[in-house]
N, C-alpha and C positions, 0 to 999 in steps of 0.2 A: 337140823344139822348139829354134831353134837361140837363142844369145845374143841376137842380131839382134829375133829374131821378139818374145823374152819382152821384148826393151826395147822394142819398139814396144806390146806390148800393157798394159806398166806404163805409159806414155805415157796409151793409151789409156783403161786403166780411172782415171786422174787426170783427165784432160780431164772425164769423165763426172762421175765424183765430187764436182768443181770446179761444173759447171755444174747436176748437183743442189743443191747447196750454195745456189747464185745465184739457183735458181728459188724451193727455198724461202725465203730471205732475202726475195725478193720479195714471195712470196706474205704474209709473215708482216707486215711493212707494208704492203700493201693492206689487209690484215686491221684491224689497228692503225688505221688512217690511216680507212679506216670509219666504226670503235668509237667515232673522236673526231667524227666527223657528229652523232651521238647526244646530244651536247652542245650542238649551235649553236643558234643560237636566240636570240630577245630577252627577259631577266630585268626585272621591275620592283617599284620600291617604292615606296610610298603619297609624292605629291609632298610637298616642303617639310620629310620628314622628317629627311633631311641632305642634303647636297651631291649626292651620289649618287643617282640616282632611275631611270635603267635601267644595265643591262649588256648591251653586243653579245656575244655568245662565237660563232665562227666557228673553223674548222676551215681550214688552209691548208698546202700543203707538208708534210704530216705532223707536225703542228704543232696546239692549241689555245692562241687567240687570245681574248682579254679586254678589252674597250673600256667603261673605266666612262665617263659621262656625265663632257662636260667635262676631261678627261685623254685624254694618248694609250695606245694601247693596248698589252698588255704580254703576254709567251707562260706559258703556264701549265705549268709543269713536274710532271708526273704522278708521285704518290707510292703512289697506291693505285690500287683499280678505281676510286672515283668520286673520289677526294684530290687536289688538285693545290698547288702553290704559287705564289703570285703572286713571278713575277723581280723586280719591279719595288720593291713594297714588301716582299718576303719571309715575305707571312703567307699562310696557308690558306687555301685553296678548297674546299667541298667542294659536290658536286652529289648532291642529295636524289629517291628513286624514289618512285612509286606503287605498290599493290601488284600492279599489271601492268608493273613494271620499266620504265617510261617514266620518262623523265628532266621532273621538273616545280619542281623550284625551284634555286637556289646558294645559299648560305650562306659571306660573306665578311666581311674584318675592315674595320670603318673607327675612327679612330683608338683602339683595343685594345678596341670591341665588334662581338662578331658582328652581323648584320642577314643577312635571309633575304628573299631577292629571291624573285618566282613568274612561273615562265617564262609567256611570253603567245604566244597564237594569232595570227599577223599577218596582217591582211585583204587581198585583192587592191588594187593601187593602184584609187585614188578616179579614174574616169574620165569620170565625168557630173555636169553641176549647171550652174545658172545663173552661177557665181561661177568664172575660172580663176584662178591663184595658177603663177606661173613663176619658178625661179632658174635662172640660166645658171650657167656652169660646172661643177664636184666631180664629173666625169667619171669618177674613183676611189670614187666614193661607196659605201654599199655600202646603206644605207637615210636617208632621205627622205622628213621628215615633217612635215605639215603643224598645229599646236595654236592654239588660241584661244579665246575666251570661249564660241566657239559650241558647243566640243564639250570645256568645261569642261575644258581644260587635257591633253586628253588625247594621252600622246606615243606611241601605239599603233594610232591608227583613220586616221586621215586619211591612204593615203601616196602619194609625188609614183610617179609611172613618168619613165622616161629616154626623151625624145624628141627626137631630132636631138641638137642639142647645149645641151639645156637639159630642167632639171625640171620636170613637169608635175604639176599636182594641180588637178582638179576637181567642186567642190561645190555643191551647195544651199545656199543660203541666205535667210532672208526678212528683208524688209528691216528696215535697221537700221545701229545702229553698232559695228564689233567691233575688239576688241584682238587682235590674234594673231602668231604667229613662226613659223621656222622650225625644225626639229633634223635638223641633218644629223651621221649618225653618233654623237650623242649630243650634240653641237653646239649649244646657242641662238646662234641666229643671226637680226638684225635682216634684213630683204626691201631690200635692198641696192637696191630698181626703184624703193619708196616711202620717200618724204620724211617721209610724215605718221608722225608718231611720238605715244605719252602716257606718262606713267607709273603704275603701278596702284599701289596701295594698299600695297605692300610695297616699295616702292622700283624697279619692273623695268621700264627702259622698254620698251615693245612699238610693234608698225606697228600702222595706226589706218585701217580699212576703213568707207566706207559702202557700203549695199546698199541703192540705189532703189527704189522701186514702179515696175512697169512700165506 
């Protein structure tokens, strides 16, 4: 073999080398990038108990993403298989299995106590009822939810779907008079379309629906 030939085929066996190398690099974050799917999901805790009442976690860029209620969201830097750290405030995370390895609660710090969220089942958006409910804009949303007296405060059943350029959510309801709000991404937020406002018993003002007899 001449000089010529062995340096082209050193050339050659690096090029290879090189581009083994890149696949499996690749492969090994797809991999990763997965494992962190396994984690998204919506966490909740019994309302009113503190501040905190869900967590979004989401999965992006090779990346897990943590939206507590009412704050923005912060990346969770991975310490173990289920371990992670909050960038944000710099305390632990950690995600809790069943004993079929399904990921079903988080367990994080709020001002230096644990609390343990449990991850929830989220329903198809609410597309039938007598009663529609629309906010325009939050085009970036990522969930969109409807809560009120009728469905005792719940920020996990009611949710809008994305229609043109505006939120949709529609319900039953019998007639009556109801308090209710929006949570976009973890968001209260007042129905920016209604005026009519009250405030409940705890100081929070809410929008203010009637529902006629037909």
């Amino acid at each position: 073999m001449t000089a010529i030939a062995r340096q082209a085929l050193i050339v050659a066996l690096a090029l290879h080398l090189a581009a083994a190398g890149a696949h499996a690099q690749a492969k090994g974050e797809e991999k990763r990038a997965e494992a962190l799917k396994g984690y998204a999901g919506r966490y909740e805790l019994e309302v009113g108990l503190i501040p905190v009442s869900t967590l979004d976690v989401t999965a992006a860029g090779g990346e897990l993403w943590m939206k507590p209620s009412n704050v923005k969201r912060r990346r969770l830097a991975r310490k173990g298989r289920d371990s992670f750290t909050d960038e944000v405030a710099g305390t632990p995370v950690r995600f809790g299995r069943d004993d079929e390895g399904r990921v079903v609660s988080l367990t994080f710090v709020y001002e230096g106590e644990p609390y343990t969220a449990r991850r929830v089942e989220l329903p198809p958006p609410s597309s039938k009822g007598n009663t529609t409910f629309r906010l325009k804009g939050h085009p970036d949303a990522a969930l969109v939810v409807l809560t009120g007296s009728f469905d005792n405060w719940s920020q996990s059943q009611l949710l809008f779907a994305r229609e043109g350029d505006e939120w949709v959510c529609r319900v039953d309801l019998d007639p009556g008079v109801y308090q209710y709000k929006f949570i976009v991404d973890g968001d209260w937020l007042l129905d920016p379309s209604n005026p009519d406002t009250a405030e409940d018993e705890a100081g929070n003002v809410n929008n203010v629906i009637e529902v006629k007899p037909k």
